[in-house]
Every structure is written in structure tokens, then in C-alpha cells.
N, C-alpha and C positions, 0 to 999 in steps of 0.2 A: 504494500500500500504506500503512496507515493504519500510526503510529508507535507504539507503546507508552509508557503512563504504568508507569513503575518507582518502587515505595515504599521508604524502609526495611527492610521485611521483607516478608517472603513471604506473598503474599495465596492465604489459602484459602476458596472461596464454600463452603459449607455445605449444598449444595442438589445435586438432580438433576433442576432443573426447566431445561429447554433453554430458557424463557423468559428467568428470570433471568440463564442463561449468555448470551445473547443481546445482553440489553441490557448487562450490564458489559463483555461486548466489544464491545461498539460505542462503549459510554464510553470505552475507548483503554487501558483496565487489564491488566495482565500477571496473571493469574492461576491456581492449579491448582481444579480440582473435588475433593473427598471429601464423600459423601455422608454426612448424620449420620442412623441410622434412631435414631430415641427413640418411646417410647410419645406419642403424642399427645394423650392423655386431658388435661383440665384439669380442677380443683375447679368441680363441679354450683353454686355459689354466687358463681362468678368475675363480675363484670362484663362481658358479651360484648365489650367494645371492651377490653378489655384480656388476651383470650386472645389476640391474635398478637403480641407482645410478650413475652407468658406462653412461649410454644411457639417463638420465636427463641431465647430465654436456654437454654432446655432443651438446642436443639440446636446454639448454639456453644458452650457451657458443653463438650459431647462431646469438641469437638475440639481445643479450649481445654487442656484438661488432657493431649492427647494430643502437641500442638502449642505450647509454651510460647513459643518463641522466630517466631512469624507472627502476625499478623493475620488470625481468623476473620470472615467475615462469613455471618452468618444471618438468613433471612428466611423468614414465615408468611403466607398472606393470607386473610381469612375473608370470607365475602360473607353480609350480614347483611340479612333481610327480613321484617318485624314482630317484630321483637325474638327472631330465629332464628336460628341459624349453618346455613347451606345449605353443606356439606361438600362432599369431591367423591363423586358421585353413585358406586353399587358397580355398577351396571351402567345398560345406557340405556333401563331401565325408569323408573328412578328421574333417569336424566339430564332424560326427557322429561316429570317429575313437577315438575323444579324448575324448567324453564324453563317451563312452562305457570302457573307459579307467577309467574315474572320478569314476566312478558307483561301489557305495559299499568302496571305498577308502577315505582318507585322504591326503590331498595334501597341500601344501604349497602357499600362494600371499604374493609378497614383491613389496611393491609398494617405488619408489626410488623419492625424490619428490630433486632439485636444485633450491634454491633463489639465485638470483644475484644482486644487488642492488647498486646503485653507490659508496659504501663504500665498502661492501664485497660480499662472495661469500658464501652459507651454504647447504651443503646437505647432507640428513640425510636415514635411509630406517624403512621402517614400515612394519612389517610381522604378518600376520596372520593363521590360520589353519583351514582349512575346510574339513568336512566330508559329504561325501553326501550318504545316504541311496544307497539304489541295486533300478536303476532308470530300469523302462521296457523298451522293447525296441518299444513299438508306443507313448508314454512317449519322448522318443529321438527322432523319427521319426519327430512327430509333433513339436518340439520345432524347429527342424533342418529344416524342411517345410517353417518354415516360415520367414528362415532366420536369427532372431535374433542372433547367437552368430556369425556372421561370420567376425564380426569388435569387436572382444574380446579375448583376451588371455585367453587360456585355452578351447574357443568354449562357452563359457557361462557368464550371467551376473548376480550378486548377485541380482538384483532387479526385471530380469524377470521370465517366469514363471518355469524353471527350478531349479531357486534360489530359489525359494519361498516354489515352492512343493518339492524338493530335497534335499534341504540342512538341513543334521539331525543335527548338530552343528556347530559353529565357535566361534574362541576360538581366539579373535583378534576383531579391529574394522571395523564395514560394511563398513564405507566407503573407509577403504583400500582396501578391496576386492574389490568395486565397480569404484579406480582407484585412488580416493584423500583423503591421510589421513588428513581432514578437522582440527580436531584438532592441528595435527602439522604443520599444515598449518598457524592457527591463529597465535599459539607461535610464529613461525620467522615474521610472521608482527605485530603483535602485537607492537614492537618497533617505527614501521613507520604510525601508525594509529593516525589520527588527532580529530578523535570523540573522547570519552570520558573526561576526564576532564573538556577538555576545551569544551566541547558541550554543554548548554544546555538543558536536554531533557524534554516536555512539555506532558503532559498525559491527 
């Protein structure tokens, strides 16, 4: 049984993406879920690499004010292809629309991550680059069948079998693609973590 990383305050993710809950516990972190719903919309005029950053601060700013005395962590990730934000798809009409788009391309994830913690406030963005071979199209059919990408930006998920079979390089970290860049994740808590030193560990 994996141990728990315990902070100063009470860490709450920001999100109801079972990915990101996924990978922070697997980081070893003690956390609760509250969902932030906020309008998503961004300024028509915004720099696309700087809408998930944009859309993290929105939705731990929510919780932030609800929660003065925790550490919110929020996160957005956009997947970006010819100078386009590819959303997540509203049904698998349009799922099957953006990944026949992906297919044979390179495309852009910039995943925008905001801590807020009762001292400050830190957000940062993490980008990576993904190429996905010329996918067929019963390849799409069946991935699209079965639902999977319809709660993911872009219509698709680094980890399921689209990702797996499709993706000919990425040049950046998975787990940005997959929603939470986990390492810079650590860094900004790293400061509020109560294990180490002072823990000690018994083998």
C-alpha cells in the first residue's frame, strides 16, 4: 500500500477529470476533489497558448475564495492544431471530425496547471508535441464506438487505445498530454510537503 504525501494544508484538485485524479494519486498526495464549473469562454483575441493558464486561474480563483485556508490546484489542457483549439468534441460526430483531422499531423497540448495557497498564487503552462501516424479510418470508427474520447480535448487520450496505437512520437511529457504535468506539479508543492525530512521512513 502506497504511503501518503501530507502538506501543510489541505489539498483540493479543482477538476472532475478521473485522469488528473489518477495521476496525483499515484504521485502519493493526500487529496479531496471539488469540482469548479466556471464558464469556459476566453477573450476571441487571447493568444491560444495562453488560454489554459487563462481557464486554470478562472477555476481555482472559485474555490480559492471558497476555501481560504487549502491549497487549490487547477488544471486546463487544450490541444492545439494549425493555430486551432480542438475542444472536447459535443458528440462522436465531431469526435470523428477531429481525429481524422489528428491523423498523419502534429499538433500541439499545453496543459495550464494554477496553485493557490494561502500565501500565494503560481501558474505556470506545460507544452508538448504530438505526432500521430495516418490512423485508418475503422481505427477511428472503433475508438469513436466506444466513446472514449468524448470527455477529452482534442477527441482523444494519451493512455487509451488510440494513444497507444497512434501516436508515432511526443516530444514533451505524457503526463501533460494526459492533463497533469505531475512533475511540475511536485515543484510548486514541494515547499508545503510535510514528509520528508522530518518523516521517518522505515523499510
Amino acid at each position: 500500500m502506497q504511503s501518503t504525501l501530507s502538506l501543510h494544508f489541505p489539498l483540493i484538485l479543482a477538476s472532475n477529470s478521473p485522469r488528473r485524479r489518477e495521476i496525483l494519486g499515484q504521485a502519493g498526495f493526500d487529496f479531496s476533489v471539488v469540482a469548479s464549473d466556471i464558464d469556459e469562454s476566453f477573450p476571441v483575441d487571447m493568444p491560444l497558448n495562453e488560454v489554459p493558464v487563462f481557464l486554470s486561474e478562472k477555476k481555482a480563483a472559485v474555490l480559492a475564495e471558497m476555501n481560504p485556508h487549502a491549497i487549490i490546484l487547477a488544471a486546463d489542457t487544450v490541444v492545439i492544431l494549425e493555430n486551432k483549439i480542438l475542444n472536447k468534441p459535443i458528440d462522436k460526430s465531431e469526435a470523428r471530425e477531429m481525429l481524422q483531422l489528428l491523423s498523419g499531423q502534429t499538433h500541439e497540448v499545453i496543459t495550464g496547471i494554477t496553485l493557490i495557497t494561502p500565501n500565494e498564487k503560481t501558474s505556470i503552462a506545460d507544452s508538448a508535441t504530438v505526432t500521430f501516424r495516418h490512423l485508418a479510418d475503422w481505427e477511428v470508427d472503433w475508438y469513436v464506438k466506444g466513446g472514449f474520447g468524448l470527455d477529452k480535448a482534442g477527441a482523444y487520450g494519451v493512455q487509451d487505445f488510440i494513444g497507444m496505437a497512434g501516436i508515432e512520437r511526443m516530444n514533451g511529457s505524457f503526463y501533460t498530454v494526459m492533463g497533469l504535468p505531475i512533475y511540475q506539479v511536485f515543484n510548486l508543492l514541494k515547499p508545503y510537503i510535510l514528509n520528508g525530512k522530518q518523516a521517518q521512513i522505515q523499510f
